[in-house]
C-alpha positions as CSV (number, residue, x, y, z in Angstrom):
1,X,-1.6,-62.5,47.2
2,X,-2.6,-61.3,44.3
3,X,-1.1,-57.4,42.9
4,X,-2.6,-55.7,40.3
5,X,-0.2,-54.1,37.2
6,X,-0.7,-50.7,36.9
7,X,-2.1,-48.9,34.0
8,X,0.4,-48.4,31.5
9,X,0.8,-44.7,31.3
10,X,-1.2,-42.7,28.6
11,X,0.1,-41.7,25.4
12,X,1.8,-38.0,25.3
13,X,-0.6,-35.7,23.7
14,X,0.0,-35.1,20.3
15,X,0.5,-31.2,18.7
16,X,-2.5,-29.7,18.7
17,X,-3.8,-29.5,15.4
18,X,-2.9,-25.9,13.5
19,X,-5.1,-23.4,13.8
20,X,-5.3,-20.3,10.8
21,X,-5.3,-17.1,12.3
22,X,-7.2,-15.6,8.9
23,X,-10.3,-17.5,7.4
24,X,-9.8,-18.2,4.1
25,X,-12.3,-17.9,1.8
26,X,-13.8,-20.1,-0.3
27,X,-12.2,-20.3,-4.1
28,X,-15.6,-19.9,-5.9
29,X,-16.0,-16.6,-3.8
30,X,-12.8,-15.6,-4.2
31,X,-12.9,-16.3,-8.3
32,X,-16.4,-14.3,-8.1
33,X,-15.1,-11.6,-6.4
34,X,-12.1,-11.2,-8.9
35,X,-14.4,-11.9,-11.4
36,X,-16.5,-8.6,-10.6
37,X,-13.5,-6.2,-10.2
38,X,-12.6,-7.2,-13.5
39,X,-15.9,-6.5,-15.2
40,X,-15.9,-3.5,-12.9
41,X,-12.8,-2.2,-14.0
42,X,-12.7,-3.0,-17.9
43,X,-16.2,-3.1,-18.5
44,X,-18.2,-0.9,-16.7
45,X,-16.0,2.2,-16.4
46,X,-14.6,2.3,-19.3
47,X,-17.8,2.6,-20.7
48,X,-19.4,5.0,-18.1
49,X,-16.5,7.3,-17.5
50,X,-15.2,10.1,-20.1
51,X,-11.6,10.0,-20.6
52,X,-10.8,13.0,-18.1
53,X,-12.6,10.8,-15.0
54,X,-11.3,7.7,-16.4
55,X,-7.8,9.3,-16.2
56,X,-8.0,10.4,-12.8
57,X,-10.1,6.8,-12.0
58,X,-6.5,5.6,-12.9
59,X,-4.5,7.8,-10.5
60,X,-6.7,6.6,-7.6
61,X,-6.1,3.1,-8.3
62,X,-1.9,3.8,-8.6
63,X,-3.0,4.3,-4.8
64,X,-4.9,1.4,-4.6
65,X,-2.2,-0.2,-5.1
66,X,0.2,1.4,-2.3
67,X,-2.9,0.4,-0.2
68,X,-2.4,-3.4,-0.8
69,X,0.9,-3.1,0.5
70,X,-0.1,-0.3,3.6
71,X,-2.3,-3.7,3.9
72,X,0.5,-6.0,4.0
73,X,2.7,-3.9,6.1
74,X,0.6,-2.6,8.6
75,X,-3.1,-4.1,8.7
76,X,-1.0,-7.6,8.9
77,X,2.6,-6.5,10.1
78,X,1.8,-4.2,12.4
79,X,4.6,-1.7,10.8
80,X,2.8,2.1,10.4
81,X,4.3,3.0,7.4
82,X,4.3,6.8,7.0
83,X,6.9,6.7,4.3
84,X,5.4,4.8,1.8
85,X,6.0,8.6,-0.4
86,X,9.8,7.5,-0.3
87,X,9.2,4.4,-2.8
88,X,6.5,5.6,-4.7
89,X,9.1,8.5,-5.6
90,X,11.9,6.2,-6.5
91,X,9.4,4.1,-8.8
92,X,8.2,7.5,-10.2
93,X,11.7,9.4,-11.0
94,X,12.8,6.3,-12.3
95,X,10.0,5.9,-14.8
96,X,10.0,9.2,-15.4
97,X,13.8,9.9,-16.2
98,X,13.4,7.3,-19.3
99,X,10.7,8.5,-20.5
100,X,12.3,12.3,-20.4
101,X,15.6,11.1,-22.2
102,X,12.8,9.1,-25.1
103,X,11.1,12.5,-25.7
104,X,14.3,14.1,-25.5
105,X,15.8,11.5,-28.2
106,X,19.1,9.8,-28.2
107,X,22.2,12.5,-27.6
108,X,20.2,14.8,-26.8
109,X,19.7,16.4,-22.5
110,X,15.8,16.7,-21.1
111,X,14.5,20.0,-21.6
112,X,14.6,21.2,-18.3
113,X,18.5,20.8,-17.8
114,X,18.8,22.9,-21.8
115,X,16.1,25.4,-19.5
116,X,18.4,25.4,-16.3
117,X,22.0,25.7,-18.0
118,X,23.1,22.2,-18.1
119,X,24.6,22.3,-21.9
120,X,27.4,19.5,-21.1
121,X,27.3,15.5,-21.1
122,X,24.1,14.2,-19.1
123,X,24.9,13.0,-15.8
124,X,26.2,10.0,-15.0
125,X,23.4,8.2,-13.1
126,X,20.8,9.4,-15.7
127,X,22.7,7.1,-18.6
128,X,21.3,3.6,-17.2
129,X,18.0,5.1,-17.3
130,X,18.0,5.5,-20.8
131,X,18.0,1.7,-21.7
132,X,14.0,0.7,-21.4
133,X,14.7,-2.6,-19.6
134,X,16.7,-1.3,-16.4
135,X,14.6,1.8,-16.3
136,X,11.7,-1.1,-15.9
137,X,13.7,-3.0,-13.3
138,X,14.4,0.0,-11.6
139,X,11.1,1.1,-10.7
140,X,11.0,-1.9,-8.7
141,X,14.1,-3.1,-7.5
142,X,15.6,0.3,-6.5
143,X,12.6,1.0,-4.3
144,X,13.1,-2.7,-2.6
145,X,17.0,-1.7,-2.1
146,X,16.4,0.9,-0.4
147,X,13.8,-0.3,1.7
148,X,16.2,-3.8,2.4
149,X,19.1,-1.5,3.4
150,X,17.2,0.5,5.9
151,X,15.1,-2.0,7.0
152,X,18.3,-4.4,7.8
153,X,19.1,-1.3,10.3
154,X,16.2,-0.5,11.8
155,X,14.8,-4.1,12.7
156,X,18.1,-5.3,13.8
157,X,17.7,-2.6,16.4
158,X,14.2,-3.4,17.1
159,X,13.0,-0.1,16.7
160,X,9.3,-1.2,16.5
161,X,5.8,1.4,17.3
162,X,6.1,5.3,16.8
163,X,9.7,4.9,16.6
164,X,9.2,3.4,12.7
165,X,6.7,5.5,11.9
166,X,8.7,8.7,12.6
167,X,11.5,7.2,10.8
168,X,10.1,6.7,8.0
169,X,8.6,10.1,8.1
170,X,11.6,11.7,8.5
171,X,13.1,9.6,5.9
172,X,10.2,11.1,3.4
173,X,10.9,14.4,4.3
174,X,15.1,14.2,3.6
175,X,14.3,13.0,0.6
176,X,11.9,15.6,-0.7
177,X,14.4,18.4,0.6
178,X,16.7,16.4,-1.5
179,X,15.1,16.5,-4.6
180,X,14.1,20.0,-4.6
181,X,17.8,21.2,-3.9
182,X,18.9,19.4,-7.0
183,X,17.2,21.4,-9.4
184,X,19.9,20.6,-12.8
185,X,19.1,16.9,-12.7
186,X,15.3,16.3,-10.7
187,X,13.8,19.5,-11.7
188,X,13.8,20.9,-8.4
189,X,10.2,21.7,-6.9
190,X,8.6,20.9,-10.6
191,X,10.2,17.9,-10.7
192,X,9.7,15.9,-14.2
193,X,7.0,17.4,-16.1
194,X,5.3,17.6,-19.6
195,X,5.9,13.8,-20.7
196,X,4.7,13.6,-24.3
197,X,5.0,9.6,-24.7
198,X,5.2,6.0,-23.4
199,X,7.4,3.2,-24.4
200,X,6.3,4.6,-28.3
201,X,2.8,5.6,-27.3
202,X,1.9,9.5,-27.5
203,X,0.0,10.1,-24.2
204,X,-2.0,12.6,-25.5
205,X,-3.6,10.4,-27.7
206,X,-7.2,8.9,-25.5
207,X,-6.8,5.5,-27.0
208,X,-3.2,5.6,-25.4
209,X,-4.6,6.9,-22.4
210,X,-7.3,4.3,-22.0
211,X,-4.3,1.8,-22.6
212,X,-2.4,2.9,-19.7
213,X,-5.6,3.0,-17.6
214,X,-5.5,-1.0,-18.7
215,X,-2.2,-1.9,-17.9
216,X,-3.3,-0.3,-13.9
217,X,-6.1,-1.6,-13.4
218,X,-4.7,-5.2,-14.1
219,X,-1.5,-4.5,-11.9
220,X,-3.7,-3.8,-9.1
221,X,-5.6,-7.0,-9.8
222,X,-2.3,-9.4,-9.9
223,X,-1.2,-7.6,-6.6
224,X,-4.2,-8.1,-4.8
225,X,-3.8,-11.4,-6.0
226,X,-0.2,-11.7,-4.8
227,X,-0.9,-10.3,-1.5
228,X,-4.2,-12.8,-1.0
229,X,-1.8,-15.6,-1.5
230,X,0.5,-14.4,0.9
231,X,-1.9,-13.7,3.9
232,X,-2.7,-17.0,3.6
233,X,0.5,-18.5,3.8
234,X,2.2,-20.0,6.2
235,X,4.1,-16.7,5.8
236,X,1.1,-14.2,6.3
237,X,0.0,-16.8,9.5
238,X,4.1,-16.2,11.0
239,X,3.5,-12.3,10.2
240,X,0.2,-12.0,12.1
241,X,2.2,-13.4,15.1
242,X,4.9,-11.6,15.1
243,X,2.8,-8.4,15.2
244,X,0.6,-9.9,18.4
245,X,3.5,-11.4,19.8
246,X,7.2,-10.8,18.6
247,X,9.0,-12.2,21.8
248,X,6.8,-14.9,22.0
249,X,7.6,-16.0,18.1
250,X,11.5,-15.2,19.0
251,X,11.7,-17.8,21.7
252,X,10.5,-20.3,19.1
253,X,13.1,-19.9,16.8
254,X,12.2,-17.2,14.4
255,X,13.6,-14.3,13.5
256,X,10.9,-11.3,13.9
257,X,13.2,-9.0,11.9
258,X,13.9,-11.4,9.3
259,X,9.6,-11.9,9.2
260,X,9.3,-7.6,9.1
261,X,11.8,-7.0,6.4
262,X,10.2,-9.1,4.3
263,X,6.7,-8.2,4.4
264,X,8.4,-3.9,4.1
265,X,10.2,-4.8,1.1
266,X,7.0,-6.3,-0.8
267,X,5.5,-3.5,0.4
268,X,8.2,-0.5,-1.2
269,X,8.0,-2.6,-4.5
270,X,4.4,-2.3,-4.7
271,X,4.3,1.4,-3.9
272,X,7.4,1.9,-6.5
273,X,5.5,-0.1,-9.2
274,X,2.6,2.4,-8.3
275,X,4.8,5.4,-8.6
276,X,6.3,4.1,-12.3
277,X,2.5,3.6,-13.2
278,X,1.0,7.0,-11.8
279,X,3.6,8.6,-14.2
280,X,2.2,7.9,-17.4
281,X,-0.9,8.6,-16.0
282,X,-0.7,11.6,-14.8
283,X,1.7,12.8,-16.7
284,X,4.3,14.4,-14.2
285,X,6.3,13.3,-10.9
286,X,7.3,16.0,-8.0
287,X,8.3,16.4,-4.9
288,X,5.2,17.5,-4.0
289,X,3.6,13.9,-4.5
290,X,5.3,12.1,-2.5
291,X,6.3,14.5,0.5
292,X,5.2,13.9,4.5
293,X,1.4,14.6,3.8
294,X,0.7,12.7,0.5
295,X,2.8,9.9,2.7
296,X,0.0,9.8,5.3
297,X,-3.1,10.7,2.6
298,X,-1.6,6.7,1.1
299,X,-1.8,5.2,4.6
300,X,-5.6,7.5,5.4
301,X,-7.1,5.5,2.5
302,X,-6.0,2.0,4.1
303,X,-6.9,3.0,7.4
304,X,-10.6,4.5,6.4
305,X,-11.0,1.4,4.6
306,X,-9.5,-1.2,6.7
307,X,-6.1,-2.0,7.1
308,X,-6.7,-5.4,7.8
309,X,-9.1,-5.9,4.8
310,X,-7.4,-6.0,1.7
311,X,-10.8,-5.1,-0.2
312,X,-11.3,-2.6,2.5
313,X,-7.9,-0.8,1.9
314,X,-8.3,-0.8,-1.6
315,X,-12.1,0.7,-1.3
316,X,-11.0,3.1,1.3
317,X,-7.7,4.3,-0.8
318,X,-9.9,4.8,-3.9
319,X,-12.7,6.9,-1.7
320,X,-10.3,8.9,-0.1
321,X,-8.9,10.0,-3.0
322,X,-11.7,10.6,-4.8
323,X,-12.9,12.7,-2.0
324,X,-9.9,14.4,-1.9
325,X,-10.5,15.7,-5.6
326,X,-13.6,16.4,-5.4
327,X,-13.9,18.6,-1.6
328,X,-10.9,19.9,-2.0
329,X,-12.4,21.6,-4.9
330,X,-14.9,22.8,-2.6
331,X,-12.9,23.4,0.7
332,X,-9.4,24.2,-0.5
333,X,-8.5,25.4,3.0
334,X,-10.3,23.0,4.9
335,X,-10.1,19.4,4.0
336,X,-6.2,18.5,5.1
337,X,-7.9,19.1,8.6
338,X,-10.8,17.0,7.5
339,X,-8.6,14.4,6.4
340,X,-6.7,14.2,9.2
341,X,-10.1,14.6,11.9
342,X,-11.2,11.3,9.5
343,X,-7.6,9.3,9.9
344,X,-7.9,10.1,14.0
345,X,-11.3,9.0,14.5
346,X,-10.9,6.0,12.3
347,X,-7.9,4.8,14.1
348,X,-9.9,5.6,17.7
349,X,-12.8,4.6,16.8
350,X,-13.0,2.1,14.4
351,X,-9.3,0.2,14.1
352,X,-10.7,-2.4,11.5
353,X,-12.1,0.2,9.3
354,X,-15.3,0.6,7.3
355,X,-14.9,-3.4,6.3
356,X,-15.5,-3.9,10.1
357,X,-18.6,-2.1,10.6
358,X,-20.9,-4.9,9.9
359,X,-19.0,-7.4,12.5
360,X,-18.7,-4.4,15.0
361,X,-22.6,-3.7,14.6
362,X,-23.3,-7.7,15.3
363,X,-20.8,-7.8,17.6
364,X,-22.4,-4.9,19.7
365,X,-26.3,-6.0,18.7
366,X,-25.0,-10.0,20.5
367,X,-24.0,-8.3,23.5
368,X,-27.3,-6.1,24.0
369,X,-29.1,-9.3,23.0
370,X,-27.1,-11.3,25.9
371,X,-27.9,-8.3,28.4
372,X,-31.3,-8.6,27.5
373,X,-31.5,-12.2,28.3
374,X,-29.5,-11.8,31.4
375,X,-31.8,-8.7,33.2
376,X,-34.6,-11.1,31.8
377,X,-33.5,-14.3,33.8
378,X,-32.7,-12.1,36.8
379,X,-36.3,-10.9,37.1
380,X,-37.7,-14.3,36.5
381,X,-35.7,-15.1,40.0
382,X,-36.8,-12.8,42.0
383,X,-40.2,-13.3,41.2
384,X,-39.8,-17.0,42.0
């Protein structure tokens, strides 16, 4: 009697091969789209704007680049970030306190302290500002401090969803009350005003100006290059998960807190990097910048644009405040509602943002199409 061996048992399947959760775009498009914001930005506008719109062309891309990290945070982390103000203020009064104490010159106080009585020794956390290389530093690293400090305590605790957002709301608010009760040393509701130069350069000067509208626009490049890179790391691919599913990527080992802190720190260094930059452009800092609504104006422009998109956030930050100069003009009473009407319908509407209206249009036109098919099939049955 004859038995026959049995099969020997099949191989264990292997891992299943890794799948990106963003598409990543070929380098040749990727070089030509770089390529054209550059010639965009220090070709063409330069030589198609006057000074005065290519001045304010360079305060709407200082919130550009908050966008890139509203992108990072939110279109990718899934963290709402209503108190983006916070950092952009830190980078800004930081910037703005050295350059205050070099028009002032050495010994001497800013003008507003002379103006509001302060005729002793300047204070004491003013002095490191006055040393060009940790004012710099500061305009950076202070705003990633903060946001590492409070992030620590508020991801630890899993505070996650509305809960964030009206933190860091809050958060913006305290700190605006702040500054305007400390009217000696911020300025107080002015805040720092009438700065004359920059690292040397006399701002009133146009050639100056056009400088500093230079040194912007290629910060905004290298950041949108820096956050490209990261979205398309293994670390942008962990983030996206964690924001789908954070319990799911906290039973395999990770620490979603650990992934969220990151991604808000990058995020307050850009905005205070913005802040320092808007400074020299604009030529003042106050608590009235960076308050609860100009907060939510920084995150409007991502959302409008796309949050997920990083050319979308950038395109939507640089419309919406462009519209905001130029109807506000027009409807002075009117267009915070309109700008708040836009960030609801937007967000209920249309969650991508403008970058997803094309997909959302084929997306809707493939359905009607299938529909179409599927009455047409059904009718060829009954007939038959």
């Amino acid at each position: 009697m004859t038995t026959t061996a049995p099969p020997p048992p099949a191989a264990p399947p292997g891992p299943a091969p890794a799948r990106r959760l963003l598409p990543a775009a070929g380098p040749r498009r990727t070089l030509a789209a770089f390529a054209l914001g550059a010639v965009l930005l220090f070709a063409v506008a330069p030589l198609a704007l006057t000074d005065f719109r290519l001045g304010l062309l360079a305060k709407y891309l200082c919130t550009a680049i908050v966008a890139v990290g509203v992108c990072l945070a939110w279109g990718r982390g899934g963290l709402l970030t209503l108190g983006q103000g916070v950092f952009f203020g830190l980078g800004g009064y930081a910037m703005a306190m050295h350059l205050k104490l070099a028009d002032a010159g050495p010994g001497n106080l800013p003008d507003f302290m002379v103006l509001y009585g302060t005729t002793d020794t300047l204070p004491w956390w003013w002095v490191p500002f006055a040393n060009p290389v940790f004012a710099l530093a500061a305009t950076v690293l202070l705003p990633m401090g903060v946001a590492a400090l409070l992030g620590s305590l508020i991801f630890r605790r899993r505070v996650r969803g509305a809960y964030f957002a009206l933190l860091s709301q809050a958060l913006t608010a305290a700190f605006a009350i702040w500054l305007v009760g400390q009217q000696a040393t911020t300025g107080g509701t002015n805040g720092l005003t009438d700065i004359q130069g920059f690292f040397g350069y006399a701002l009133d000067d146009p050639a100056n100006q056009r400088m500093v509208y230079f040194v912007i626009a290629l910060v905004l490049l290298a950041l949108i290059a820096l956050a490209r890179q990261l979205i398309h790391s293994r670390y942008g691919e962990l983030l996206v998960a964690v924001r789908d599913s954070e319990e799911r990527v906290r039973f395999l080992g990770y620490d979603p807190a650990r992934v969220k802190l990151v991604v808000y720190v990058v995020a307050a260094g850009m905005a205070g990097l913005a802040g320092a930059l808007f400074v020299p452009a604009v030529g003042i800092i106050s608590p009235a910048l960076i308050g609860i609504v100009p907060s939510i104006e920084l995150v409007i422009g991502a959302a409008v644009g796309g949050r997920a998109s990083l050319l979308g956030a950038v395109l939507g930050a640089l419309a919406v405040a462009w519209a905001k100069t130029a109807l506000s003009e027009e409807f002075p009473a009117a267009w915070t509602y309109f700008q708040g009407l836009l960030f609801v319908v937007v967000v209920a509407f249309l969650p991508g943002g403008l970058a997803s209206l094309a997909r959302t249009v084929r997306a809707r036109l493939a359905r009607r199409g299938r529909g179409a098919d599927e009455d047409g099939t059904e009718q060829k049955e009954a007939a038959v």
